[in-house]
C-alpha positions as CSV (number, residue, x, y, z in Angstrom):
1,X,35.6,136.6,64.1
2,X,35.7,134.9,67.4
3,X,34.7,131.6,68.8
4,X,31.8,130.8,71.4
5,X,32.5,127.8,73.9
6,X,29.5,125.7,74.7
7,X,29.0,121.9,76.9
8,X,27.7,119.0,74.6
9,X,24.6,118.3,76.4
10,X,25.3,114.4,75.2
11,X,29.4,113.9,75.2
12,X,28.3,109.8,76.1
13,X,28.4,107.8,79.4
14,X,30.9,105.7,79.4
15,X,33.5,109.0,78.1
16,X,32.0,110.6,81.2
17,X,32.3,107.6,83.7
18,X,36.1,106.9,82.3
19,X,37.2,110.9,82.0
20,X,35.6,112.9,84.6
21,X,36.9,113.0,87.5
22,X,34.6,115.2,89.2
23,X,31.7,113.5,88.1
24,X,33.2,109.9,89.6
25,X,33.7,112.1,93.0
26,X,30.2,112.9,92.4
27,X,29.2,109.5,92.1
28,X,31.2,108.0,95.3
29,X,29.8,110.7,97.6
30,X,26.3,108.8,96.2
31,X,27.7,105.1,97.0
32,X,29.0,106.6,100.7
33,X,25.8,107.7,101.3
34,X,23.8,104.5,100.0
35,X,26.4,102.6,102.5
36,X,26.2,105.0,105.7
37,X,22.3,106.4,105.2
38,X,24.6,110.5,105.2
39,X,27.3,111.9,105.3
40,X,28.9,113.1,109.0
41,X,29.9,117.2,109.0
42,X,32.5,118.6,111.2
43,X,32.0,121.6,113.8
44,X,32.5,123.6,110.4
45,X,30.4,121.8,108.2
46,X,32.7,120.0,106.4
47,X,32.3,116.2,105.1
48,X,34.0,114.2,108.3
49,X,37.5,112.2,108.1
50,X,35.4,109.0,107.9
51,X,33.6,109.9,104.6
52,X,37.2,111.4,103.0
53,X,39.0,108.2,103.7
54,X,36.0,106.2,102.3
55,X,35.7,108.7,99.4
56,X,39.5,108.9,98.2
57,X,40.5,105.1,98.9
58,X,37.4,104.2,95.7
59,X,37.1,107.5,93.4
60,X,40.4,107.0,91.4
61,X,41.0,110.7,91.1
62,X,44.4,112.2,89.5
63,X,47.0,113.4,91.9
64,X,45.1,113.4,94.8
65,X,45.0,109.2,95.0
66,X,45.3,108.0,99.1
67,X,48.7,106.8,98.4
68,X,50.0,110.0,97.6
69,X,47.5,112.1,100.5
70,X,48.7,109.4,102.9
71,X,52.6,110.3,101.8
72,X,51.8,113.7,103.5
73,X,49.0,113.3,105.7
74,X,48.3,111.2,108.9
75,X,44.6,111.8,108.6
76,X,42.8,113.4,105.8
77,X,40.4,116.3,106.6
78,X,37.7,117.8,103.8
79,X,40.7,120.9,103.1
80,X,43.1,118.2,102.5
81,X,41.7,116.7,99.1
82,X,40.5,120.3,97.7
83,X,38.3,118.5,94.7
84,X,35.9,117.4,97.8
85,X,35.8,120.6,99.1
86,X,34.9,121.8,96.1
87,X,32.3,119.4,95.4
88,X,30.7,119.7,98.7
89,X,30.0,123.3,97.9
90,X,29.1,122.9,94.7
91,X,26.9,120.5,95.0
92,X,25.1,122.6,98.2
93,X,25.1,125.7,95.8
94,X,23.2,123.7,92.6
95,X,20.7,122.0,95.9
96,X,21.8,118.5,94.7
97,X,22.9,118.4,98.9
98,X,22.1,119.7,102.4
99,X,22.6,119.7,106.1
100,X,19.9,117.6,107.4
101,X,20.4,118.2,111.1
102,X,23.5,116.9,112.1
103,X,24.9,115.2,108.4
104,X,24.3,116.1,104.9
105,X,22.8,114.5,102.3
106,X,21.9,114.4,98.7
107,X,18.4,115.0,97.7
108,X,16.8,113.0,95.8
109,X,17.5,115.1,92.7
110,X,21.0,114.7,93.6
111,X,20.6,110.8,94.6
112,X,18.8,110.6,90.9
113,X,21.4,112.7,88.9
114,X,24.2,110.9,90.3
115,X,23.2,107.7,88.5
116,X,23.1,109.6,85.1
117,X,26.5,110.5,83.9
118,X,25.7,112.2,81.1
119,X,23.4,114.4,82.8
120,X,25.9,115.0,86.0
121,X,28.7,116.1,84.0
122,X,26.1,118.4,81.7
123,X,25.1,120.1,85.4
124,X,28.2,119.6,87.3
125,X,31.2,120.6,85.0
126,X,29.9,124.3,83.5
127,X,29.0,125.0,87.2
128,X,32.7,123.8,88.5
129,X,34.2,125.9,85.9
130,X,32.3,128.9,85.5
131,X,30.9,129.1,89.0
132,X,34.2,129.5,91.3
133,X,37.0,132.2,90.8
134,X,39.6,129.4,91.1
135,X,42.2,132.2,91.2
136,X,41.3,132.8,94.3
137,X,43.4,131.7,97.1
138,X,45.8,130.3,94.4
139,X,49.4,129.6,96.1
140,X,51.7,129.4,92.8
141,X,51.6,132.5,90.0
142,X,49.6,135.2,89.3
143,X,45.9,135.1,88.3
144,X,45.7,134.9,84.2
145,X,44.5,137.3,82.4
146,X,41.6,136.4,80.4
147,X,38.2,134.8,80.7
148,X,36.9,131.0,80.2
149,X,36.1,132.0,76.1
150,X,39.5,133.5,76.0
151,X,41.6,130.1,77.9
152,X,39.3,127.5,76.2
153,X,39.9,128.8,72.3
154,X,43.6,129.1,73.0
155,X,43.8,125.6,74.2
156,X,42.0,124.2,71.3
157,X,44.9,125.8,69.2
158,X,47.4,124.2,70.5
159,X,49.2,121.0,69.1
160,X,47.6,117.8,69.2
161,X,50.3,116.0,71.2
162,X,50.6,118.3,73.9
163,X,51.9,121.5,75.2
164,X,53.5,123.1,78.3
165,X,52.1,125.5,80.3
166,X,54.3,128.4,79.7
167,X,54.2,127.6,75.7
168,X,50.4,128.2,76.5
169,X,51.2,131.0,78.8
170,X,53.7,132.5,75.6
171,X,51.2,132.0,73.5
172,X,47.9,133.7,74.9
173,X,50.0,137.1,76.6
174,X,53.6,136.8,74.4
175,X,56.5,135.5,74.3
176,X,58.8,136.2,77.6
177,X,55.4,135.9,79.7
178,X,55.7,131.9,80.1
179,X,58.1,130.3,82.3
180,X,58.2,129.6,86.2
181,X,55.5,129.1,88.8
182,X,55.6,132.2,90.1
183,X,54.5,133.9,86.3
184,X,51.4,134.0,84.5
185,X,52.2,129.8,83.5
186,X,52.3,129.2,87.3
187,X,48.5,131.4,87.8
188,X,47.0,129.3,84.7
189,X,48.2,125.7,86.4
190,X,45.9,126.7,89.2
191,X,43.0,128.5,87.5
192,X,42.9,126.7,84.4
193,X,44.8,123.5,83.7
194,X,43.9,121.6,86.7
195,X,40.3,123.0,87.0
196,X,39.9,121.1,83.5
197,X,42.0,118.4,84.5
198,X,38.8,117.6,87.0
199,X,36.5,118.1,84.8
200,X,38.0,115.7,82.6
201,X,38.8,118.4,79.8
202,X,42.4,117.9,80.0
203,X,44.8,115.3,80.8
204,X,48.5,115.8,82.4
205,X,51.4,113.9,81.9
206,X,54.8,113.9,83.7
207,X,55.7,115.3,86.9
208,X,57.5,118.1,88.6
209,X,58.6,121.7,87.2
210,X,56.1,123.3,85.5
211,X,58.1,122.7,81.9
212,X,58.3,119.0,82.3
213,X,54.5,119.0,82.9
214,X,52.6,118.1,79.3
215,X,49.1,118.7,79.2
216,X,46.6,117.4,76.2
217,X,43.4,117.9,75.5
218,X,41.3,114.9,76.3
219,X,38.9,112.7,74.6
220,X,35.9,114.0,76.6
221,X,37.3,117.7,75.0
222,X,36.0,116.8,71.5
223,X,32.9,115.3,73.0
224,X,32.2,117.8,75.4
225,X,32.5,121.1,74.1
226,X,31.4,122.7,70.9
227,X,33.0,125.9,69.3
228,X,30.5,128.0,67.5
229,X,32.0,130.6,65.1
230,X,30.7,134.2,65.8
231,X,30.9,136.8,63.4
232,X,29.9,140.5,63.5
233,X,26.2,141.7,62.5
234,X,26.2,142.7,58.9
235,X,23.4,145.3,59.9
236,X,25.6,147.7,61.8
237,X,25.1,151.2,60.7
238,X,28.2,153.0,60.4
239,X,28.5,156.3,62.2
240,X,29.7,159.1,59.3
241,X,32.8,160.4,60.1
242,X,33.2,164.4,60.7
């Protein structure tokens, strides 16, 4: 008997607005371009300094505020805050945004789905997750075995007032398999835990080695997502043995 992971196509506005990260990204990049008519690209096509500093100064993302991008940064560039790099190709890939000529823009179905949160984290969040390999170009730990049903069920397992990484690491491949960045703990900070943590799925607490770090499942978690129990077909005809 396993369990299916599905988005709650209605987890409530005000949840989203207060828990998803992504989806207030989402909703800046609207405001910027209300304010500026689009959004300037680089030679490379990436959204330009000026919308980045405008961006991250007013979408009260975690761990990637401007106090701490300005701690290590002069200037910020699009590969600099990686959730608007994300975004920005996201949001090209779903045709909620384009180049048009020399900026980009959001469509109008993009403009229209930005003022719905409800709806923007329903189109948005399964995308982010499901969409990208985010074990790719990972710089801590080794991509995690598993899949999305696999991560997601495990998480809902564990305690209600937090957990570590490598206790969740320990707890999906064994025990001996958690501890360090450079492990399986380390590959699920990048591919999983923080992926949710933008989507609002998850929220982190503390700061530095990846034991100190506490991660718990977040209100939009119970909203958002719905376990569905599977079970195996009772008309399976078994094959005789020889």
């Amino acid at each position: 008997m396993t369990n299916s992971v599905h988005f709650r196509p209605q987890p409530g506005n005000d949840l989203v607005t207060a828990s998803a990260p992504m989806v207030r990204a989402f909703q800046t990049i609207a405001a910027y371009q209300v304010e500026h008519g689009e959004i300037g690209l680089t030679k490379s096509g990436a959204w330009n300094r000026h919308c980045i500093d405008w961006v991250v100064r007013r979408m009260d993302f975690p761990n990637w505020t401007a106090e701490k991008l300005y701690r290590v940064n002069k200037v910020l560039n699009e590969y600099d805050v990686p959730p608007l790099e994300y975004l920005r190709v996201l949001l090209t890939s779903l045709r909620l945004g384009r180049k048009m000529g020399g900026g980009w823009r959001l469509t109008k179905p993009g403009m229209a789905l930005a003022g719905d949160p409800e709806a923007a984290y329903s189109k948005i969040a399964p995308a982010f997750l499901f969409r990208f390999d985010h074990a790719e170009g990972m710089r801590v730990g080794e991509a995690p075995a598993g899949d999305w049903g696999l991560w997601l069920n495990a998480i809902n397992r564990m305690p209600d007032d937090g957990f570590t990484l490598p206790e969740l690491a320990a707890f999906l491949y064994g025990p001996g398999w958690g501890g360090g960045w450079r492990g399986p703990a380390g590959g699920l900070f990048s591919a999983v835990a923080m992926p949710l943590e933008w989507v609002g799925l998850v929220i982190r607490t503390g700061s530095g080695g990846i034991d100190e770090m506490l991660w718990r499942r977040a209100p939009l978690w119970a909203a958002g997502l719905e376990f569905r129990t599977q079970t195996k077909p009772s008309n399976v005809v078994p094959f005789p043995s020889r």
